[in-house]
C-alpha positions as CSV (number, residue, x, y, z in Angstrom):
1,X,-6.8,-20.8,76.1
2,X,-8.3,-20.6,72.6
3,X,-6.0,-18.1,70.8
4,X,-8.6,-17.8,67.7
5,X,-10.7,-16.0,70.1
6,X,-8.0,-13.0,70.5
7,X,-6.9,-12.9,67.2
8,X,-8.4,-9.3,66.6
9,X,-6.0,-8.0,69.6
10,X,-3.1,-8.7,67.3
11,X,-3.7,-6.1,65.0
12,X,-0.9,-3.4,65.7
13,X,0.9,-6.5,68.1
14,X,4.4,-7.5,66.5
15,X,5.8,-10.8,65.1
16,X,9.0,-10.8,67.4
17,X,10.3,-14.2,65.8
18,X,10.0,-16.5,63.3
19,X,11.7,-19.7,63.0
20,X,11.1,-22.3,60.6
21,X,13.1,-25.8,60.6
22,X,11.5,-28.9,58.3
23,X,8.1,-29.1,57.9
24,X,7.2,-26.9,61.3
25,X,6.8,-23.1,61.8
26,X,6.7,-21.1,65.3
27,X,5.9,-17.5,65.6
28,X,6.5,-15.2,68.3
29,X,4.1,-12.8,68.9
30,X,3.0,-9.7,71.0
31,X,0.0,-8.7,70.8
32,X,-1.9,-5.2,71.5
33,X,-2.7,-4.3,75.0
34,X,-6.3,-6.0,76.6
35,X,-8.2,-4.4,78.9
36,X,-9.2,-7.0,81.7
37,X,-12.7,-6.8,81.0
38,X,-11.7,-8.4,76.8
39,X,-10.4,-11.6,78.6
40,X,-12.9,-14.4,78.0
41,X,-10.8,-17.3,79.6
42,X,-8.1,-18.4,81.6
43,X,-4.9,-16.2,79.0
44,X,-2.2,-14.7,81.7
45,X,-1.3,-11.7,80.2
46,X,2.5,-10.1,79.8
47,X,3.3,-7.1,82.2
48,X,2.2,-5.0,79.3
49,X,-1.6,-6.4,79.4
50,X,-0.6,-8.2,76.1
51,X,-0.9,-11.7,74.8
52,X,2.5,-12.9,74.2
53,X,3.6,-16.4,73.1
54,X,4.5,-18.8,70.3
55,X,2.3,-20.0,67.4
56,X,3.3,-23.5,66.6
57,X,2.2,-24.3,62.8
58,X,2.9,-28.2,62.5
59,X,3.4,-30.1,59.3
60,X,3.2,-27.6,56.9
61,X,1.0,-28.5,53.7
62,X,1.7,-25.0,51.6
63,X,2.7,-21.5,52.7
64,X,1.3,-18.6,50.1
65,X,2.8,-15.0,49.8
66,X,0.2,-12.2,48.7
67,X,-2.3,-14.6,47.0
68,X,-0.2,-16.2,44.9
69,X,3.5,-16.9,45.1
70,X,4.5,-20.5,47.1
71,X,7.4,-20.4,49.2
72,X,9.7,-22.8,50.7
73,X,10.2,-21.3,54.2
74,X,8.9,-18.5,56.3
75,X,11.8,-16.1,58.1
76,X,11.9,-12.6,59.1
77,X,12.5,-10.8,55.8
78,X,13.5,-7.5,58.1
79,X,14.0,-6.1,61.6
80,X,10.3,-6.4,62.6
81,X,7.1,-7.0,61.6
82,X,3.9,-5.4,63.2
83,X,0.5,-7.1,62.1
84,X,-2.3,-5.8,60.5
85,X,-4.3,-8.8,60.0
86,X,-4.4,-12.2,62.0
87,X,-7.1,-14.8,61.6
88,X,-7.1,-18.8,61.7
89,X,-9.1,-21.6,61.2
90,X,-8.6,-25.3,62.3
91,X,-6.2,-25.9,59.6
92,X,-5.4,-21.9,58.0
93,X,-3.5,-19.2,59.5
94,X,-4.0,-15.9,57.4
95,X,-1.5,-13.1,58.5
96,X,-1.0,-9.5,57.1
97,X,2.0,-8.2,58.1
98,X,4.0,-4.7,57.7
99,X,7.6,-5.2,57.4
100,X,10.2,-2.4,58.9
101,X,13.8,-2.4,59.0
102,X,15.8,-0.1,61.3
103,X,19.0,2.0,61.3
104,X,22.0,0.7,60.4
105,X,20.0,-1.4,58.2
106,X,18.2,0.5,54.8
107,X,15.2,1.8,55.5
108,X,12.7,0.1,54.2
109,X,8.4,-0.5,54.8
110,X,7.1,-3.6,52.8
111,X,4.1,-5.7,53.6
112,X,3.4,-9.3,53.3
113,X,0.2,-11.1,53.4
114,X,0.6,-15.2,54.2
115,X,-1.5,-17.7,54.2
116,X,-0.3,-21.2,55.8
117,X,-2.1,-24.1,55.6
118,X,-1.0,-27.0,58.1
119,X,-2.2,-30.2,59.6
120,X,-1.9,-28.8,63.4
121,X,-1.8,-25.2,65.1
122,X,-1.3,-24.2,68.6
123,X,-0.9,-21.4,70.9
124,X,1.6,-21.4,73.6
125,X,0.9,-18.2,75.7
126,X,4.1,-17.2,77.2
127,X,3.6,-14.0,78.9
128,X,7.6,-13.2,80.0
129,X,8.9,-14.1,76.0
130,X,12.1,-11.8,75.8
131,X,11.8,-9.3,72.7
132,X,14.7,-7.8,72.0
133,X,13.2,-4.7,70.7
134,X,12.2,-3.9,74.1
135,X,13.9,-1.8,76.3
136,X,14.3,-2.4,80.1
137,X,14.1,0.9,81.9
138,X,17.6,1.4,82.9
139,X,19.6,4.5,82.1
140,X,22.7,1.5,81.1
141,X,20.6,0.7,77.9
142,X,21.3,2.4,74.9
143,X,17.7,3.1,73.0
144,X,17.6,0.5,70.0
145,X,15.9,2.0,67.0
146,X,11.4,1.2,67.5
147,X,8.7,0.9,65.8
148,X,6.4,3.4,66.5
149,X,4.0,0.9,68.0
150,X,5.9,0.3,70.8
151,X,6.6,4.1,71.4
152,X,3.9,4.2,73.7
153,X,5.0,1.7,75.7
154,X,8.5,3.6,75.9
155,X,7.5,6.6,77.2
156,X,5.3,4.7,80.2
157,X,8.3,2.8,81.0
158,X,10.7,5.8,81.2
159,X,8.9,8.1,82.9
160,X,7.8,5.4,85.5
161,X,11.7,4.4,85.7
162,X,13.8,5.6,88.5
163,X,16.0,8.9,87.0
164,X,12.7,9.6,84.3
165,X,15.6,13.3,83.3
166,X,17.9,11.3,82.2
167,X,15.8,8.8,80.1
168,X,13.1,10.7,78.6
169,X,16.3,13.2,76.8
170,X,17.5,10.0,76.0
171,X,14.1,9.2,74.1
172,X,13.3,11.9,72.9
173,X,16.4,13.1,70.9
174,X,16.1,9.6,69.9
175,X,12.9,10.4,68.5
176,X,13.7,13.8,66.7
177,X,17.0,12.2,65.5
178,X,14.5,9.8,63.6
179,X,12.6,13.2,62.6
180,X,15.3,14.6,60.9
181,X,15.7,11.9,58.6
């Protein structure tokens, strides 16, 4: 699978991880959801017709923050991250991203625009990579604060779930308690 080829899809997809130890990066990411017809090779896509998997950026050579500032080490500066920009070359990967942090936490919107260069990067397409901002459609789980991207997804699952009462009350004063602030 050549990832660069679905780079586009990740616009509005999520960064569900970041992890950065030595000189290697790996992000976890979700992207939007494909319609069968936008696959061009052999990607398996997640349960939610999205690309998800881990993008391995070995031997780091310099990571930029919006254009200018070098940093050290990539981590997850809030609760999430959705993307608005993702594009890479043989050696570059550029990524635009829109921080969010939820309830308990402040709330807080900031965005970030990297630009790593690196000596190798690789896609590993893992379509069943757990995000713990996703909810399993059980009436046990308790609703953990979303982004709004993944709203949509939400109300699919819940109303496709077994006792679809009891959740979508459950979502939606969820989602007017959010209103209200």
């Amino acid at each position: 699978m050549n990832i660069s080829n679905y780079t586009s899809y990740f616009h509005d997809g999520s960064i569900i991880n970041i992890e950065h130890s030595n000189s290697n990066v790996v992000i976890s990411m979700d992207s939007a959801e494909l319609a069968p017809q936008e696959i061009v090779d052999d990607v398996i896509l997640s349960d939610r017709k999205t690309i998800k998997g881990k993008l391995h950026i070995e031997d780091v050579l310099s990571i930029t923050e919006d254009g200018n500032l070098s940093i050290d080490k990539l981590t997850m500066l809030y609760d999430s991250a959705e993307v608005l920009h993702f594009e890479m070359t043989k050696n570059t990967v550029y990524l635009d991203l829109e921080w969010t942090n939820y309830p308990p936490n402040p709330d807080i919107t900031e965005y970030s625009f990297y630009n790593i260069k690196a000596q190798r990067i690789w896609w590993e397409n893992i379509p069943d990579l757990y995000d713990p901002f996703l909810v399993a459609c059980k009436p046990e789980n308790y609703l953990h604060p979303l982004s709004v991207s993944r709203y949509s997804y939400l109300i699919l699952c819940f109303f496709e779930g077994p006792d679809t009462s009891q959740l979508s009350s459950r979502l939606f004063s969820e989602l007017n308690l959010r209103d209200a602030e």
